[in-house]
ROGU-303532 format. One record per residue (C-alpha): z, y, x. Coordinates in steps of 0.02 Angstrom, whole numbers. Last residue first. Example, Ala and Ser with C-alpha at 12.3 -4.5 7.8 and 13.67 -1.06 7.14 Angstrom:
BEGIN
@w:357	v:-53	u:684
@w:390	v:-225	u:615
***
This chain:
BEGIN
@w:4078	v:7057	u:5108
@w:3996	v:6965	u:5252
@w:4100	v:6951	u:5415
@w:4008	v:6932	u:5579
@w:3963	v:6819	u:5714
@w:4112	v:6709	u:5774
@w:4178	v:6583	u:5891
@w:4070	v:6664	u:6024
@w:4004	v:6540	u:6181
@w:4060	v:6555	u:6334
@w:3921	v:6618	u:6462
@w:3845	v:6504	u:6583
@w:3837	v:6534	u:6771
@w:3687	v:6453	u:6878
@w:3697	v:6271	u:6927
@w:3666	v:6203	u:6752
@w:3750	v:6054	u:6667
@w:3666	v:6027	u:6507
@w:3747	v:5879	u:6364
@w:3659	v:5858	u:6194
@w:3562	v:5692	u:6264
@w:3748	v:5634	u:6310
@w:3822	v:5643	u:6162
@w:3684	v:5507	u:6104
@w:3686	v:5399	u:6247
@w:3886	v:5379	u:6223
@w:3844	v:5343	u:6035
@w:3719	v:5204	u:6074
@w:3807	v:5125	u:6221
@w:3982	v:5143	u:6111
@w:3936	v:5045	u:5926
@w:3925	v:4863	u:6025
@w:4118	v:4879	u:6081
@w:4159	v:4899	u:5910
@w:4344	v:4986	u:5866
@w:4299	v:5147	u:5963
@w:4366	v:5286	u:6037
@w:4244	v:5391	u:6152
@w:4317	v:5508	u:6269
@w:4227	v:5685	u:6334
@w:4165	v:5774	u:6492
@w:4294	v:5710	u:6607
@w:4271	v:5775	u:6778
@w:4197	v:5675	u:6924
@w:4069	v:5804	u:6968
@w:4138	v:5978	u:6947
@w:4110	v:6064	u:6811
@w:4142	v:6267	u:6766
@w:4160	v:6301	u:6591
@w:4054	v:6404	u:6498
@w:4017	v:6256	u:6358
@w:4170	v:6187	u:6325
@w:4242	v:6059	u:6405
@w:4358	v:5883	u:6361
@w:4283	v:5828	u:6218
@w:4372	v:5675	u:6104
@w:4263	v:5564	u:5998
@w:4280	v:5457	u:5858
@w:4343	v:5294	u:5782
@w:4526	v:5274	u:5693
@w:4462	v:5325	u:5499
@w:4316	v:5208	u:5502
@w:4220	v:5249	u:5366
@w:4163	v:5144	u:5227
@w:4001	v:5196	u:5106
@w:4024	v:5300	u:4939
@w:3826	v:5340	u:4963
@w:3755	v:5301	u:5139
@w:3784	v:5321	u:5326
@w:3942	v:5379	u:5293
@w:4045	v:5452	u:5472
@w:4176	v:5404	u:5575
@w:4075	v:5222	u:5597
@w:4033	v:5243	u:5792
@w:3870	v:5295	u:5775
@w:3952	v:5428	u:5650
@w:4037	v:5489	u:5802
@w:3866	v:5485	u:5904
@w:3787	v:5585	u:5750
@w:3955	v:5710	u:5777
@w:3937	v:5738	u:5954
@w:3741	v:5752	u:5962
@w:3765	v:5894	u:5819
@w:3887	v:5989	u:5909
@w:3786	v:6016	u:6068
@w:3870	v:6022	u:6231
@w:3760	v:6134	u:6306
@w:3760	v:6248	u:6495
@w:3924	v:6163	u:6565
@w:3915	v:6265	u:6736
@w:3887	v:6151	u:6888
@w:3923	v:6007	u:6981
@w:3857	v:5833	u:6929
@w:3892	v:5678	u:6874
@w:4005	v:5725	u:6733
@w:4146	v:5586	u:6677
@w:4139	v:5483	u:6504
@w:4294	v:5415	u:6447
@w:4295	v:5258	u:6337
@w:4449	v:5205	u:6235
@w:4463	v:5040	u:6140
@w:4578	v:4996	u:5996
@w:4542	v:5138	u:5900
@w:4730	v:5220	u:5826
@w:4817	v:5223	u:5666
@w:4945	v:5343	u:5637
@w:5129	v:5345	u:5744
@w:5094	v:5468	u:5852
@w:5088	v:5597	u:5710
@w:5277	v:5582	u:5735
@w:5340	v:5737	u:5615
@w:5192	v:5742	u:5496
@w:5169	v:5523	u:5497
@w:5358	v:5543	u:5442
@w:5299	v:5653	u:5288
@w:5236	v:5473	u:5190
@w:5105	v:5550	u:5081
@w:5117	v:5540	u:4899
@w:5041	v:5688	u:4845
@w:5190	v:5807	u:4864
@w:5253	v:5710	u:5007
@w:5095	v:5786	u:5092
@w:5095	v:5940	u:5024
@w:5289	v:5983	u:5075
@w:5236	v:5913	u:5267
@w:5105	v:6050	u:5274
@w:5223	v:6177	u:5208
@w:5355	v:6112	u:5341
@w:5198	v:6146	u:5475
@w:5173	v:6323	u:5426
@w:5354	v:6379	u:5420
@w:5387	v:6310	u:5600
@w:5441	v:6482	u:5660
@w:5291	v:6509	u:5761
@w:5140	v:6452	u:5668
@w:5209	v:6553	u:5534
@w:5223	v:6686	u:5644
@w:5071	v:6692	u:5710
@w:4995	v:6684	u:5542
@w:5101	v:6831	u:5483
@w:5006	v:6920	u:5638
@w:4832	v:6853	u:5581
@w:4879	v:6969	u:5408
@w:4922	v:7117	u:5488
@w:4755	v:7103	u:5577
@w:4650	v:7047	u:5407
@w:4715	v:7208	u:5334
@w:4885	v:7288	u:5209
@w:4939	v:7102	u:5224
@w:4996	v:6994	u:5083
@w:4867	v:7053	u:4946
@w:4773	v:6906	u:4921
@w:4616	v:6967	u:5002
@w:4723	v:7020	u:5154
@w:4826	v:6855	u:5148
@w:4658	v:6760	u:5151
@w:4563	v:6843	u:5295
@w:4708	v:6840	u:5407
@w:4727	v:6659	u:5379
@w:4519	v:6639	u:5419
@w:4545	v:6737	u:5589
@w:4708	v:6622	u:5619
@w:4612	v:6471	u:5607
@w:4482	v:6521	u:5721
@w:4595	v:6567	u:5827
@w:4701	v:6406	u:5827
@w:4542	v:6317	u:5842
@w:4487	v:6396	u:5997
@w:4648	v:6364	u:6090
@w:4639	v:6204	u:6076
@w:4816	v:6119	u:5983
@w:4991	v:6206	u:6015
@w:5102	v:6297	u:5862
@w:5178	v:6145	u:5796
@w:5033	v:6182	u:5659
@w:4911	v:6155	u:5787
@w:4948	v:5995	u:5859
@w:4967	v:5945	u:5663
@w:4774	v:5980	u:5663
@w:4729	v:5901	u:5809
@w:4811	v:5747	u:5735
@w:4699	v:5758	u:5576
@w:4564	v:5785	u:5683
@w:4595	v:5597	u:5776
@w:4629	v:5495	u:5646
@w:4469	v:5562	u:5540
@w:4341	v:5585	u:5695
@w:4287	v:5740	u:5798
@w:4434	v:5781	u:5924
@w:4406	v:5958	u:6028
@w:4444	v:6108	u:5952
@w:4273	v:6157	u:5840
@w:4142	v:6066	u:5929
@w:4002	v:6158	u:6004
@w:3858	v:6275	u:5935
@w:3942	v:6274	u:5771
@w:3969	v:6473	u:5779
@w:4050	v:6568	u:5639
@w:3996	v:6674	u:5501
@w:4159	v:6735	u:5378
@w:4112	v:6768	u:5210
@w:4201	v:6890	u:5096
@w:4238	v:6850	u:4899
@w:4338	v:6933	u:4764
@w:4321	v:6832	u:4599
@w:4257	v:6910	u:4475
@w:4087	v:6795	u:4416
@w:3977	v:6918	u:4494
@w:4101	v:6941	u:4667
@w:4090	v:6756	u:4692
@w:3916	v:6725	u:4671
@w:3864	v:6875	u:4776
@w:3975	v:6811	u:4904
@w:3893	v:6644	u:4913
@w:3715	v:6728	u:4903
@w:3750	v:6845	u:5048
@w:3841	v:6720	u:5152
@w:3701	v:6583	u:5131
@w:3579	v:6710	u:5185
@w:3676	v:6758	u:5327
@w:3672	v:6576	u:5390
@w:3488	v:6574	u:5358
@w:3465	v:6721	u:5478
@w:3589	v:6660	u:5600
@w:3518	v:6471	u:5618
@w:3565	v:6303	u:5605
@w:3616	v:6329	u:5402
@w:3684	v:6125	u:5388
@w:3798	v:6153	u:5555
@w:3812	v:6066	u:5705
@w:3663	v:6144	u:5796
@w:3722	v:6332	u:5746
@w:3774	v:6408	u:5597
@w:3933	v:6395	u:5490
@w:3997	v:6499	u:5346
@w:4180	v:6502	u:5340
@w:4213	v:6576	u:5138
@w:4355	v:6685	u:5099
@w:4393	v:6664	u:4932
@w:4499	v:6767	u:4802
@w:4538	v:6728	u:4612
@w:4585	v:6571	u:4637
@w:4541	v:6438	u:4480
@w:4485	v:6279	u:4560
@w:4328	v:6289	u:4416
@w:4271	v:6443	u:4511
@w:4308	v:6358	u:4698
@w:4225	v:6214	u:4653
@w:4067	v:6289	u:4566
@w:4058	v:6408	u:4723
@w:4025	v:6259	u:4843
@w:3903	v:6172	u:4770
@w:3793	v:6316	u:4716
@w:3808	v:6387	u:4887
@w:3759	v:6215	u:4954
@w:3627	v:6177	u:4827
@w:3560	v:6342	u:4841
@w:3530	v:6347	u:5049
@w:3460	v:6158	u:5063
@w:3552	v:6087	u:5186
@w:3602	v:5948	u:5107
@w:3454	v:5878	u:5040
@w:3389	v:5700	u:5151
@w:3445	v:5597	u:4996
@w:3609	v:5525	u:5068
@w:3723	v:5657	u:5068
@w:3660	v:5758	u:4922
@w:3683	v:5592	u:4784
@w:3886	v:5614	u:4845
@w:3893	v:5805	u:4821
@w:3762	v:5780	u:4660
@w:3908	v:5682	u:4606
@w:4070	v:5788	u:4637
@w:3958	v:5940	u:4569
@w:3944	v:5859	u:4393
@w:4114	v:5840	u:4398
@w:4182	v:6031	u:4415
@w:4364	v:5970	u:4394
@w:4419	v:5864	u:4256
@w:4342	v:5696	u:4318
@w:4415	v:5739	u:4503
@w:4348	v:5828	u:4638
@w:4471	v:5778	u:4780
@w:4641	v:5891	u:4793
@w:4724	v:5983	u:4926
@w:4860	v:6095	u:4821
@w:4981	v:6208	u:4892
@w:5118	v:6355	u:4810
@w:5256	v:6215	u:4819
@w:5298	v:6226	u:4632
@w:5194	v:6331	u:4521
@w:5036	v:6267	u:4638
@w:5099	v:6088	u:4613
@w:5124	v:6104	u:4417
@w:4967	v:6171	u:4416
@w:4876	v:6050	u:4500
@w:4969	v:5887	u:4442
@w:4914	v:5954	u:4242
@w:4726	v:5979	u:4314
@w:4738	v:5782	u:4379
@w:4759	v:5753	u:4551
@w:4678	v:5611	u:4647
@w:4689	v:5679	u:4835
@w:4808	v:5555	u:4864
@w:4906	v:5501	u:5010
@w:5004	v:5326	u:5041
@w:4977	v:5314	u:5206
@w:4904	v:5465	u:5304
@w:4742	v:5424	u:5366
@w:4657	v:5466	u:5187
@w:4703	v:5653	u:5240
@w:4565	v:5664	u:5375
@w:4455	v:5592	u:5243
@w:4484	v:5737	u:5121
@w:4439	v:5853	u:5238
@w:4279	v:5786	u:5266
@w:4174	v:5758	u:5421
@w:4020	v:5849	u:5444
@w:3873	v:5722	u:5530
@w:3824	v:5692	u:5348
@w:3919	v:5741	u:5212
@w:4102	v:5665	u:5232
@w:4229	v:5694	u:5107
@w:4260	v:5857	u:4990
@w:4387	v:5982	u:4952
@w:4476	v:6083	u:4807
@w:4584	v:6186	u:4856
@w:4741	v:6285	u:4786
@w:4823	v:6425	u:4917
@w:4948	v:6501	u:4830
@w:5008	v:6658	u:4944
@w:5188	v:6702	u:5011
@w:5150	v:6668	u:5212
@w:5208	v:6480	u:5194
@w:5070	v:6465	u:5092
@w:4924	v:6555	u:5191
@w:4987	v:6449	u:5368
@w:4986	v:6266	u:5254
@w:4798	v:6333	u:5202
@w:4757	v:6393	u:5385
@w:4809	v:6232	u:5469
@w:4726	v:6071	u:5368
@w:4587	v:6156	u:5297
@w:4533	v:6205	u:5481
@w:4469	v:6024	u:5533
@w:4312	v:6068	u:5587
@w:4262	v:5946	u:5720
@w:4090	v:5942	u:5694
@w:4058	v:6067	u:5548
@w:4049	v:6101	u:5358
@w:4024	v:6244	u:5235
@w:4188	v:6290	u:5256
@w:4311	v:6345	u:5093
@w:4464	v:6444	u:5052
@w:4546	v:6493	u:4938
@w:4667	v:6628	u:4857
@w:4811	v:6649	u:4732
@w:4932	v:6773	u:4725
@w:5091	v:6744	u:4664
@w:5169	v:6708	u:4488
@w:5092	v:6571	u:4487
@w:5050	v:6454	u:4312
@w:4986	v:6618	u:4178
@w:4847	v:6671	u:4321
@w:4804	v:6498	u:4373
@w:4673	v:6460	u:4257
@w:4605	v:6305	u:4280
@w:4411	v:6288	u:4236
@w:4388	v:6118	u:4160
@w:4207	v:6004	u:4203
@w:4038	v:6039	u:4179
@w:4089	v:6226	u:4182
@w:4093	v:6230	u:4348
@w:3922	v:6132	u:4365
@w:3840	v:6237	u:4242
@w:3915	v:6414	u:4336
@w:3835	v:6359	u:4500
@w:3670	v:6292	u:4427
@w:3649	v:6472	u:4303
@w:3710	v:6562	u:4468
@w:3581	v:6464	u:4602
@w:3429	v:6506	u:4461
@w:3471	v:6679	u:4443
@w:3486	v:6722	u:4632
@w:3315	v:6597	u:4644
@w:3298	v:6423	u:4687
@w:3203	v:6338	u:4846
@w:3032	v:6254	u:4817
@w:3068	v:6124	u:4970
@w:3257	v:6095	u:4927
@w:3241	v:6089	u:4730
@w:3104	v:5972	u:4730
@w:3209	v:5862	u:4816
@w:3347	v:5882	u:4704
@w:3249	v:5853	u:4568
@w:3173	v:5715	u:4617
@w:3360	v:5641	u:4676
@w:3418	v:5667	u:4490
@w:3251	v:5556	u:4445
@w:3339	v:5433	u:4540
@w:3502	v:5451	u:4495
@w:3490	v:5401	u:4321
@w:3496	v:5553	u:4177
@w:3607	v:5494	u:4051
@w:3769	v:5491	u:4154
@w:3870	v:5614	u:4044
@w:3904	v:5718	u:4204
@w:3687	v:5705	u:4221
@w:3662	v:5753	u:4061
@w:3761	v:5912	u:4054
@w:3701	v:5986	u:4216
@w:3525	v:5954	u:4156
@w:3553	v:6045	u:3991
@w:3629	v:6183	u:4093
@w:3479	v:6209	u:4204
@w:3357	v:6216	u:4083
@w:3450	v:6335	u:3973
@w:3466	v:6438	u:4126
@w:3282	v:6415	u:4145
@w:3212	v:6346	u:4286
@w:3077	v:6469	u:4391
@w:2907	v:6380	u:4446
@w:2882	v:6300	u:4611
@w:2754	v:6165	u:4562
@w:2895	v:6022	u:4616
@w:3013	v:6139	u:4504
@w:2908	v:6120	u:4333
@w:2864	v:5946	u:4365
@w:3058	v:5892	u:4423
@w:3116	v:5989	u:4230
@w:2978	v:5899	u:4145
@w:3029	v:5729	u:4196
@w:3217	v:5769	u:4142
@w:3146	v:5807	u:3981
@w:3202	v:5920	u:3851
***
């Protein structure tokens, strides 16, 4: 075969072979295909689209690329994951997995950095000194079987060949391309070895599936991959209208985060976060329903369980657990900007997608393959949409470590920002539930 052949056949929007497919999988993780004629592809991929049997042939190539753990003989307790297919602000990898854990369930994940305007879990956890997300399959289990909690980075043993089209995705203009994300994301949670997932499907402004329709389609697939390969799989659809909580930026999500595990943090997050924790300890057998189950959350939140579980996985990958208790203490931007409304009204927009491209404005986000990120830089919001403004409120804070970065990303928030005179409905945190 030819990888030539393979971006011919797609550009002209005929059907890849699984033996196609596979073949290509294989020599890309061996690095004999370069990545420009992987970007073709790719691109070819995202206008011609890929069938059910195309996506699953991609999907189970790129989870085989690499080991498949199987956690069945390693915990004794149930295992389950969980997995977002990226927002501004969305930081909920960092509460509901600690919450799932301390409830009785294994949560193992396997997560991803930046992609765009999303921000990555894994670079929220980079701001805690000394932690790694390099774990090696034999680190995985060992860490399930003894702390029930895994964060880890896709490593060489892991579904590889999805770790670098993840990275080639980013800056080639096709990440939201429906297959590619559903194949993307179900290879990982395959090879990660749970045998329930409960998937947080985003649509809206700030998300890569802006509207409901393709959202749903997304869900569909995704759970159709999961169910066909035996794992039980639901889909949650939420909105990404607006910022999930209210920091956007590595530093400053990863703080929200512990907020929330001590039981405090927006109120928005913690119920989105509790919604997805219900999810999981139903599929994995905890709680009798997804209702039973958001009351264990509560009370894991509550009794302190949920944030020691956080501070086990930290130490457990090298993290220093004092940066859990005093969060105060990480690394900070060295100059604060607060933008005020100059109007009164009804917040009518706040878009998501304006907040996170003036965030990566401000160096929170890669502007090209393996780039840097600044960890301390972001934004903070103060409304959400609904809310009634008067003039002189803050609408949202800008931290910065470049003076020059914060015209461009304060003009940029602002062209998503509507202050109306008439009454605005709140937005709804979620859509529907796909299973």
């Amino acid at each position: 075969m030819r990888t030539v052949d393979l971006i011919t056949k797609k550009r002209d929007g005929k059907e890849l072979s699984s033996a196609e497919i596979e073949w290509f999988v294989q020599q890309f993780t061996a690095g004999k295909i370069p990545d420009y004629q992987v970007a073709a592809l790719a691109m070819a991929l995202y206008f011609q689209g890929m069938n059910a049997h195309e996506t699953t042939a991609l999907t189970l190539a790129m989870a085989n690329s690499g080991e498949i753990l199987d956690l069945s003989s390693t915990v004794a307790i149930p295992t389950v994951d969980k997995h977002s297919t990226g927002g501004v602000g969305d930081k909920t990898t960092l509460v509901v997995a600690p919450i799932v854990s301390a409830c009785g369930a294994a949560v193992g994940k396997m997560s991803g950095r930046g992609l765009g305007h999303s921000g990555g879990t894994l670079d929220k956890l980079d701001a805690i000194p000394g932690f790694s997300s390099d774990v090696s399959s034999n680190q995985f289990r060992s860490q399930m079987r003894n702390i029930g909690i895994v964060l880890a980075g896709q490593s060489a043993d892991l579904a590889p060949a999805d770790g670098k089209l993840y990275a080639l995705r980013d800056v080639t203009g096709t990440i939201d391309s429906i297959p590619l994300i559903a194949s993307s994301i179900m290879s990982k949670k395959i090879a990660g070895g749970a045998q329930a997932i409960v998937l947080d499907v985003k649509t809206g402004n700030g998300a890569f599936t802006p509207t409901l329709e393709t959202a749903r389609r997304l869900a569909h697939l995704m759970v159709a991959i999961g169910n066909h390969t035996g794992r039980h799989t639901i889909a949650v659809i939420s909105d990404m209208n607006q910022t999930l909580g209210n920091a956007v930026g590595n530093v400053l999500e990863l703080a929200e985060a512990i907020d929330t595990l001590r039981d405090a943090g927006p109120p928005d997050l913690r119920s989105h976060c509790l919604l997805l924790a219900g999810q999981m300890l139903r599929l994995a057998g905890i709680a009798q329903d997804a209702a039973s189950g958001q009351l264990l959350a509560e009370e894991a939140l509550a009794n302190g369980s949920a944030l020691e579980k956080f501070r086990a996985l930290v130490t457990a990958q090298g993290g220093d657990g004092l940066y859990v208790d005093e969060p105060k203490k990480l690394s900070a931007a060295t100059i604060t900007k607060t933008v005020k409304a100059k109007d009164d009204g009804f917040l009518a927009r706040m878009d998501a997608i304006n907040i996170g491209k003036a965030a990566t404005m401000l160096g929170a986000g890669r502007e090209r393959k393996n780039g840097p990120i600044d960890l301390d830089v972001g934004i903070v919001v103060h409304q959400k949409v609904g809310a009634r403004i008067n003039r002189g409120d803050k609408l949202f804070t800008i931290h910065a470590n470049n003076s020059k970065n914060i015209k461009n990303a304060r003009a940029e928030a602002m062209a998503g920002i509507e202050i109306k005179t008439e009454k605005v409905f709140e937005l709804p945190l979620h859509h529907d539930v796909v299973e």
